[in-house]
C-alpha positions as CSV (number, residue, x, y, z in Angstrom):
1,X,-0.9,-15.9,-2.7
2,X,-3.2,-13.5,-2.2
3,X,-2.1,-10.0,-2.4
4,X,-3.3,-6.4,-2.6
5,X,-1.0,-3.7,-3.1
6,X,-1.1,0.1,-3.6
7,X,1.2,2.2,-5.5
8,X,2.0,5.5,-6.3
9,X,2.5,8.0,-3.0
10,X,4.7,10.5,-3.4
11,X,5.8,13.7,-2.3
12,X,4.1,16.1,-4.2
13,X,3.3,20.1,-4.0
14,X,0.0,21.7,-2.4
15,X,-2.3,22.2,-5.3
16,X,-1.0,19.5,-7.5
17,X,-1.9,16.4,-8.5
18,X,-1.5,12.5,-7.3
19,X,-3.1,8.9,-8.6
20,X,-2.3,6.0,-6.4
21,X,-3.1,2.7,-7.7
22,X,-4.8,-0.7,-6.1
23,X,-3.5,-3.9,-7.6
24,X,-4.8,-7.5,-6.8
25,X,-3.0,-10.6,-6.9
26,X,-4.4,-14.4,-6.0
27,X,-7.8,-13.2,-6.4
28,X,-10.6,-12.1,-8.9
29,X,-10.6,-8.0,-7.7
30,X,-13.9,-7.8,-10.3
31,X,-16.2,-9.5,-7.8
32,X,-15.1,-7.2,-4.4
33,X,-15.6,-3.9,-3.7
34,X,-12.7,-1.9,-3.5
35,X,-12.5,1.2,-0.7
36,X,-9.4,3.3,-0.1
37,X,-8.9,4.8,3.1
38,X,-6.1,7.1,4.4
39,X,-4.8,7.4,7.8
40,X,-2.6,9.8,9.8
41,X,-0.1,8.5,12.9
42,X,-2.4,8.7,15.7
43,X,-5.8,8.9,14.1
44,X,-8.4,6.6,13.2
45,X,-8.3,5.2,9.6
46,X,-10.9,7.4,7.7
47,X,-12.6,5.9,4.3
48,X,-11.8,8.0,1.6
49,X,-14.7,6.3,-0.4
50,X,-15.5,3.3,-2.2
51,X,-15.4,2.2,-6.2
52,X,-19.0,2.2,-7.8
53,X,-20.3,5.0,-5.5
54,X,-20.0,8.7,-5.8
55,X,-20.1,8.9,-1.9
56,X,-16.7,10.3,-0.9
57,X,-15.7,11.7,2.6
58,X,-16.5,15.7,3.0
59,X,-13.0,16.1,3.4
60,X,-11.9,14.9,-0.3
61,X,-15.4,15.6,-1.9
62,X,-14.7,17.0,-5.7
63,X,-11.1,16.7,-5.4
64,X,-10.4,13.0,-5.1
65,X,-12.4,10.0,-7.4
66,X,-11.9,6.6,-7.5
67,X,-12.3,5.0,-10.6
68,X,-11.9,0.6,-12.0
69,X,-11.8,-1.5,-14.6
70,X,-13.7,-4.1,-14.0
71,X,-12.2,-5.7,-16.9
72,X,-8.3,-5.7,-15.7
73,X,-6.5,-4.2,-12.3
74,X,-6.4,-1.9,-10.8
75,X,-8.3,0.6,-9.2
76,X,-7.2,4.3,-9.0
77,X,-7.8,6.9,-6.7
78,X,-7.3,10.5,-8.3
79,X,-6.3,13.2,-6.3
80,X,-6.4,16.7,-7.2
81,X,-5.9,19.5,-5.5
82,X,-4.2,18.4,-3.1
83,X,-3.5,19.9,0.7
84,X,-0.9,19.3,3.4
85,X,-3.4,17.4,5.3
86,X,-4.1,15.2,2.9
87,X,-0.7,13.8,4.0
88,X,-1.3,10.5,5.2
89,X,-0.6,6.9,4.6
90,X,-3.2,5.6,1.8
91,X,-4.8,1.9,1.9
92,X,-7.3,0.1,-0.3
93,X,-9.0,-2.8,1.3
94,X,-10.9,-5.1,-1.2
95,X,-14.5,-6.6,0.4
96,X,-17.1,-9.5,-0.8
97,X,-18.9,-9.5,2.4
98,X,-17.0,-12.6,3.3
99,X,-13.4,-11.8,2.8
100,X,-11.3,-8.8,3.6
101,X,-7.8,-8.0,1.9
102,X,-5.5,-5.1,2.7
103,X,-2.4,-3.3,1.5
104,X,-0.2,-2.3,2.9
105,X,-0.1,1.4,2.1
106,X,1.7,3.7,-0.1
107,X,2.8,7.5,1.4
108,X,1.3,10.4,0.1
109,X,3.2,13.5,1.7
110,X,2.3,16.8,0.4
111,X,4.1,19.7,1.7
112,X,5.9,22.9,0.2
């Protein structure tokens, strides 16, 4: 069965610190790219940014990184740093071009 599956959110304090992980199952997660994305109730998923790049969204830019083994799962995203509105519901979605796999999301809540 093919599977992907986040882990990690919590409820965690402005200005600390948070790594969610991306785990696959059913399929080699070596050969996709893996993207996380975030999204808020009533907003548009927004890409966070994407493993092998060093592109990540203005909004998370040299707080948050994304990192993989290509060798064995999974594939972290590191937040530092981290704000009230980065409260959101957090996603990775694995991509070869021809197939598509997502999550199904692991809550990050960051609040005082």
């Amino acid at each position: 069965q093919v599977q992907l599956t986040e882990s990690g959110g919590a409820l965690v304090q402005p200005g600390g610190s948070l790594s969610l992980s991306c785990a696959a199952s059913g399929f080699r997660m070596s050969a996709y790219a893996i993207a996380w994305f975030r999204q808020v109730p009533g907003k548009e998923r927004e890409v966070i940014g994407c493993s092998g790049t060093t592109n990540y969204a203005d909004s998370v830019k040299g707080r948050f990184t994304i990192s993989r083994d290509n060798v064995k799962n999974p594939v972290y995203l590191q937040m530092n740093s981290l704000k009230p509105e980065d409260t959101a519901v957090y996603y990775c979605n694995a991509n070869d071009g021809l197939f598509e796999f997502w999550g199904q999301g692991t809550q990050v809540t960051v609040s005082s």
